[in-house]
C-alpha positions in Angstrom: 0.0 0.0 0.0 3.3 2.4 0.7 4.2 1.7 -2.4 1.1 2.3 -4.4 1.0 5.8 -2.4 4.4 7.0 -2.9 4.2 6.0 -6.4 1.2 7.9 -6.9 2.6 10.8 -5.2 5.6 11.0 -7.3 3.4 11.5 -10.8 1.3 13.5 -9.4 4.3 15.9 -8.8 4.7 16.6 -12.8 1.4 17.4 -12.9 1.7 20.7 -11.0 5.1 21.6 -13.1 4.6 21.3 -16.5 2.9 24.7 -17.4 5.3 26.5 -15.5 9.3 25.1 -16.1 11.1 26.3 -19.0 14.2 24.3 -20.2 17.6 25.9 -20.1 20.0 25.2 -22.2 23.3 24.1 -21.6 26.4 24.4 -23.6 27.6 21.0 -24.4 29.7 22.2 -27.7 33.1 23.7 -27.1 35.9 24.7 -28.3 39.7 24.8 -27.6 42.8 27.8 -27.7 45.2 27.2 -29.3 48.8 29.2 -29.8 49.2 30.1 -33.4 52.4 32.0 -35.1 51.7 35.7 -36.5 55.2 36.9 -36.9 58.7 35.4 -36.9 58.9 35.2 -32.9 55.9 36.4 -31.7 52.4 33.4 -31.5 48.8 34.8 -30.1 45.6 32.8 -28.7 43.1 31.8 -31.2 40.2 29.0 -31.5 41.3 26.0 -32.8 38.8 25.5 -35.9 40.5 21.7 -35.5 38.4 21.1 -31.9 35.4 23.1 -32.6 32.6 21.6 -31.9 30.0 24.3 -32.1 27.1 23.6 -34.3 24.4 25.1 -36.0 23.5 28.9 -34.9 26.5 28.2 -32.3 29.9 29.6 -32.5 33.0 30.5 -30.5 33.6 33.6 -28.4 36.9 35.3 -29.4 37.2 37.1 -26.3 38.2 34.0 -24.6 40.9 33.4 -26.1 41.8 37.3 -26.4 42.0 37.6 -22.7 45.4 36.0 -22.9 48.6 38.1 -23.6 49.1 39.3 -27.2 52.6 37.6 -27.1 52.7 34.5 -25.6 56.1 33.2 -26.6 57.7 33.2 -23.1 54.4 30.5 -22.0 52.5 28.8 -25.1 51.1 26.2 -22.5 48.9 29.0 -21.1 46.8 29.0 -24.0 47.0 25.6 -24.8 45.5 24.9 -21.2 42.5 26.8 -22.0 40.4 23.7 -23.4 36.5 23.2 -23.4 35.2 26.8 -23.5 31.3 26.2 -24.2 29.9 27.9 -27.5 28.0 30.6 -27.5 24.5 31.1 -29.2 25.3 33.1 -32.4 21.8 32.4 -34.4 19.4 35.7 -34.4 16.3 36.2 -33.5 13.7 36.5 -36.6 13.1 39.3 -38.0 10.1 41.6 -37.5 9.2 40.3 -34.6 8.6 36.8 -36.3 8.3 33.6 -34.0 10.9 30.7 -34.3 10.5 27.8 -34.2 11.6 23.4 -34.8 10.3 21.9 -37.4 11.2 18.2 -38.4 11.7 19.5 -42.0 12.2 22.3 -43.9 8.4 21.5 -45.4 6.8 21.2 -42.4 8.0 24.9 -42.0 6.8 25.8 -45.2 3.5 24.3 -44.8 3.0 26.4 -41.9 3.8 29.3 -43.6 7.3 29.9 -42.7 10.8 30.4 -43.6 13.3 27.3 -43.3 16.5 29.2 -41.7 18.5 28.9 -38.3 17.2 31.6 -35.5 17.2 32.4 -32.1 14.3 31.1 -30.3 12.1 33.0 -27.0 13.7 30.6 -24.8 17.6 31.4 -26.3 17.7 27.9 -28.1 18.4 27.3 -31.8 14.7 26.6 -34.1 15.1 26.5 -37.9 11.8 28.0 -38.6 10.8 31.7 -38.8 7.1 31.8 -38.8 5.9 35.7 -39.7 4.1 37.5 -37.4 0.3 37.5 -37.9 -2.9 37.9 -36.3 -6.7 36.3 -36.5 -7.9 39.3 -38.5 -10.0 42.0 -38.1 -13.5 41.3 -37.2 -13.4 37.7 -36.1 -16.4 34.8 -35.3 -16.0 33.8 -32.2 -13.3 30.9 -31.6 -11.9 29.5 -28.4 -9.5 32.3 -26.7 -6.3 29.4 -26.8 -7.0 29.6 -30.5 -7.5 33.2 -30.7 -4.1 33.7 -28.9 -2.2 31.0 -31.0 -2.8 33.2 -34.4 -1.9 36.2 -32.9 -4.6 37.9 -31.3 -6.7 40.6 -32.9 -5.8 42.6 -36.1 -6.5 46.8 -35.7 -8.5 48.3 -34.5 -10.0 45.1 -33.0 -9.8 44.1 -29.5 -11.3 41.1 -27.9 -14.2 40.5 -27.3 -15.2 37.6 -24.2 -18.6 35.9 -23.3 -18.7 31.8 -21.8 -16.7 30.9 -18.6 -18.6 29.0 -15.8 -19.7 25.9 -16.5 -19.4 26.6 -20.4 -16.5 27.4 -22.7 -15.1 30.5 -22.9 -14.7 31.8 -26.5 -13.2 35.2 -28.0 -13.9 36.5 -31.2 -12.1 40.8 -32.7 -14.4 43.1 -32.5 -14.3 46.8 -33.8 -14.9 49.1 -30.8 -17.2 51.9 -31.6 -18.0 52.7 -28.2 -16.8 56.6 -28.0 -14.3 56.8 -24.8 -15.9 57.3 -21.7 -19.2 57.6 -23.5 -20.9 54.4 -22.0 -23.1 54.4 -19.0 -23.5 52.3 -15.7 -25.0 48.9 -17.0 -24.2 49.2 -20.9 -22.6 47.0 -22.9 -18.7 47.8 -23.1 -15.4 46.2 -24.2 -12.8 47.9 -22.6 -12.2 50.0 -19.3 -11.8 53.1 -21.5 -15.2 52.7 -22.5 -17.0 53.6 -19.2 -17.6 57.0 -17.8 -16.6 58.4 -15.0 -19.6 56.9 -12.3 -18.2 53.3 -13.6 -15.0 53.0 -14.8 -14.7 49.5 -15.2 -15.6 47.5 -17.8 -16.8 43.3 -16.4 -19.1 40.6 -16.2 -21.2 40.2 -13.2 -20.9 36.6 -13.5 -20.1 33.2 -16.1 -21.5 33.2 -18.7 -22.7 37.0 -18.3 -21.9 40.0 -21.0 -19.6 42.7 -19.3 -20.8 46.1 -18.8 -20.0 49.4 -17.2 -20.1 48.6 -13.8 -18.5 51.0 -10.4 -15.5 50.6 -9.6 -15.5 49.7 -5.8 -17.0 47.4 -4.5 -19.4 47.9 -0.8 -20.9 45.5 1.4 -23.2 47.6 4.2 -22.0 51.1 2.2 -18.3 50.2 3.7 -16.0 50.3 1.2 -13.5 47.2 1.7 -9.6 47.2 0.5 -9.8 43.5 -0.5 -8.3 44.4 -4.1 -4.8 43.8 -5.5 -2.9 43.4 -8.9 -1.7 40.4 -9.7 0.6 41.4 -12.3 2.3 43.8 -9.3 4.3 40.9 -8.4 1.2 39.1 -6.8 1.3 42.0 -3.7 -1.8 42.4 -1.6 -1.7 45.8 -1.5 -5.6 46.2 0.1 -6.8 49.0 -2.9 -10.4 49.7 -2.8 -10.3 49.5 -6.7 -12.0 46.6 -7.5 -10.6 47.0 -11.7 -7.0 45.7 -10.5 -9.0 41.9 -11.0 -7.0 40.4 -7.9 -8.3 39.2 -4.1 -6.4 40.0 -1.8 -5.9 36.4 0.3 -3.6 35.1 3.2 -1.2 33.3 0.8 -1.1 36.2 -2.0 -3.0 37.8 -4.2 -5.6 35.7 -6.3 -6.8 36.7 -10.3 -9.9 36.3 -10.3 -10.4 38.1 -13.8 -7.8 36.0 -16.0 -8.9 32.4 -16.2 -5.5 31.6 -17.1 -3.9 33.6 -14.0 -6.0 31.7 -11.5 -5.4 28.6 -13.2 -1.5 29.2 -13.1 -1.8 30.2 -9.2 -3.3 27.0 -8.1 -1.0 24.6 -10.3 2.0 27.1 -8.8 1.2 26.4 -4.7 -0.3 22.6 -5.5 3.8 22.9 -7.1 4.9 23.6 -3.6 2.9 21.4 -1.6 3.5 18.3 -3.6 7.6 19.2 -3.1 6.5 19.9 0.5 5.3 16.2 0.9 8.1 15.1 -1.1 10.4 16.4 1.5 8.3 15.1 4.2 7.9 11.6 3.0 11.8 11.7 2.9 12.0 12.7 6.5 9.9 10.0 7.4 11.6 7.5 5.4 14.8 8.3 7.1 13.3 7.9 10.4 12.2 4.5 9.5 15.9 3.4 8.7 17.4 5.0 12.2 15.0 3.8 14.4 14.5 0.6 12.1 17.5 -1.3 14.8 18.5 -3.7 12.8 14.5 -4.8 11.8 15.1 -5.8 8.2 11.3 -4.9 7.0 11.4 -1.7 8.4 14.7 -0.5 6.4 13.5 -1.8 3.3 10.1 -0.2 3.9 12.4 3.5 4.7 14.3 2.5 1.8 11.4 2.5 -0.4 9.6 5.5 0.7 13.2 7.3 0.3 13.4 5.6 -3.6 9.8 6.8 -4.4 10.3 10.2 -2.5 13.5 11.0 -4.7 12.1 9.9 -7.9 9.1 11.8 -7.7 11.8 15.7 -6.9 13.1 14.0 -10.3 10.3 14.2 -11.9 9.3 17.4 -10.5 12.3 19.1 -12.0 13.0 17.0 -15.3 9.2 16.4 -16.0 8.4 19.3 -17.8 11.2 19.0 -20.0 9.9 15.6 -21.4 6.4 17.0 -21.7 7.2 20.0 -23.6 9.5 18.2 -26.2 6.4 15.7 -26.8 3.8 18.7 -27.4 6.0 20.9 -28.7 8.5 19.7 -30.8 7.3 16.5 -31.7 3.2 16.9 -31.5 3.3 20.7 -32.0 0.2 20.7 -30.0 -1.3 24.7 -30.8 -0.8 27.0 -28.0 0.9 24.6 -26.1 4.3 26.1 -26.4 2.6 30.0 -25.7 1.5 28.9 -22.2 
C-alpha cells in the first residue's frame, strides 16, 4: 500500500510543473585555444577550428581566447591549457518580430507558412523555422481564446471580445470598438475600461456566462468600502486597494486573479507545485526515520528504503518532468498554444 501511495505521489508531482518550467540550455559544444604564429617570434591565442565543436546557430567567443597576452612566446602552454570553452548562441532572433521555431523539415516549416533558416528562439535555443508575425484578422467569429491567442490575437483596431466561462467554454472572437471613450453608462454594454464613464470606470461581467458592462469601480458590502483588491501582475502583492478594476483578491497566501482564467489557473498549479515538493520532502524525513530507528529490523529499512526511492524519484520528476512533456507537445506533437502557455 506504501508503495502504491508513494508511487502515486511521485506522478502527481509533474502534474503541477509542467505549465510553469522552461528548459535551459546548456552548452555542451566547445571549443579549444590554441597558440598560433603571427610573426617570426611572436604566437597569439586563437580558437582551434580543428576542436570546434559548435554547431548550428553556435559559435566560439573570441574574447576568450583574447584575454590572454598578445605575445605569448615566453608560455605557449597558457593557452593551450584553455580547453573546453562552451559555444556561445550566435543564431538571431527572426526578424520583424517573427516567431521561431523546430520543425522536423524544412516542409513542415513551409507548410505552416514559414521560412526554413536557423534563429534564435524565445527561450535562447536554436529553431530553424521563422514563422511571420500574424494575427486572427479584423472582425473575427467567435473561436476559443487558446485559438484566438495561438494566431496572434486581434488585427486593428480590434480588440477582444469575451462571453462563456462557468460551466461553459469560454470563446473570443475581434471586435471593432465603436464605443466613444468614456461615452458608456453604468450597465451598458462595453469592451474595454476606456469605455465607461466616470460613475463606472470598469468594464466586467457580473458573472459566467454574463456579458460585461459598465459597472462602479469599488465594491461595498453595508455602504463600507473594503480594501480587498490587488494586482496580480504587481508581483502578486496584496496591496488592500479599494479598486475593484486591479482583477485580484487579496488572500492570506497572495494575491488571487480572479479576472484571467488563465492567471487563477496558473496560481493553483503554482502552490499545488509547492505542496506536492513539501510532501516530497516530508515523506523523505519519514523514510529516514524509518531506517534509524528501524534497529537492525530488516522490514522496516526496506520499507524506509522505499519511501526514500519513491520520495526521490518523484523531486526528479518534479524538476526533469516538464522537459519531457514540452518536447512531446511541442516539438514533436506541436500541439497549438501549447508552447505559448
Amino acid at each position: 500500500m506504501k508503495r502504491i501511495l508513494s508511487i502515486a505521489i511521485a506522478f502527481s508531482l509533474v502534474l503541477f510543473v509542467f505549465a510553469f518550467l522552461k528548459p535551459q540550455k546548456a552548452f555542451a559544444q566547445t571549443f579549444d585555444c590554441v597558440p598560433v604564429p603571427v610573426g617570426p617570434v611572436s604566437q597569439r591565442c586563437q580558437p582551434n577550428e580543428n576542436t570546434d565543436t559548435c554547431g548550428t546557430g553556435y559559435g566560439v567567443d573570441d574574447s576568450v581566447c583574447a584575454t590572454h597576452s598578445g605575445n605569448v612566446d615566453e608560455d605557449a602552454d597558457e593557452c593551450r591549457a584553455d580547453v573546453n570553452n562552451p559555444c556561445i548562441l550566435t543564431a538571431e532572433p527572426c526578424p520583424s518580430g517573427g516567431d521561431c521555431r523546430s520543425y522536423g523539415s524544412g516542409t513542415l516549416c513551409e507548410d505552416e507558412g514559414g521560412t526554413p533558416t536557423i534563429c534564435r528562439t524565445t527561450s535562447d535555443t536554436v529553431g530553424n523555422c521563422c514563422i511571420p508575425p500574424t494575427n486572427a484578422g479584423c472582425p473575427t467569429d467567435w473561436m476559443s481564446c487558446t485559438e484566438l491567442i495561438y494566431r496572434g490575437g486581434c488585427g486593428s483596431p480590434c480588440v477582444q471580445d469575451v462571453r462563456g466561462g462557468g460551466r461553459g467554454p469560454l470563446e473570443c472572437q475581434c471586435v471593432v470598438n465603436n464605443n466613444p471613450p468614456g461615452g458608456v453608462a453604468c450597465g451598458q454594454p462595453c469592451l474595454e475600461h476606456e469605455d465607461c464613464d466616470s460613475a463606472c470606470g470598469y468594464c466586467r461581467a457580473s458573472g459566467p456566462g454574463t456579458p460585461r458592462i459598465c459597472q462602479a469601480a469599488q465594491a461595498s458590502i453595508g455602504g463600507s468600502n473594503l480594501a480587498i483588491f490587488c494586482d496580480p501582475v504587481d508581483s502578486g502583492a496584496c496591496t488592500g486597494s479599494t479598486n475593484s478594476n486591479l482583477g485580484g483578491i487579496c488572500t492570506a497566501v497572495g494575491c488571487i486573479p480572479v479576472e484571467d482564467t488563465q492567471g487563477f489557473t496558473s496560481f493553483l498549479l503554482r502552490w499545488g507545485m509547492g505542496l506536492a515538493g513539501g510532501i516530497a520532502f516530508v515523506l523523505m524525513i519519514y523514510a529516514g526515520f524509518l531506517i534509524i530507528t528501524s534497529a537492525g529490523n530488516p522490514q522496516r529499512v526496506q520499507a524506509g528504503k522505499e519511501l526514500l526511492t519513491a520520495a526521490i524519484m518523484g523531486l526528479v520528476l518534479l524538476l526533469f518532468g516538464a522537459y519531457l512533456l514540452r518536447f512531446i507537445g511541442v516539438q514533436i506533437l506541436q500541439i497549438p498554444g501549447f508552447g505559448n502557455q
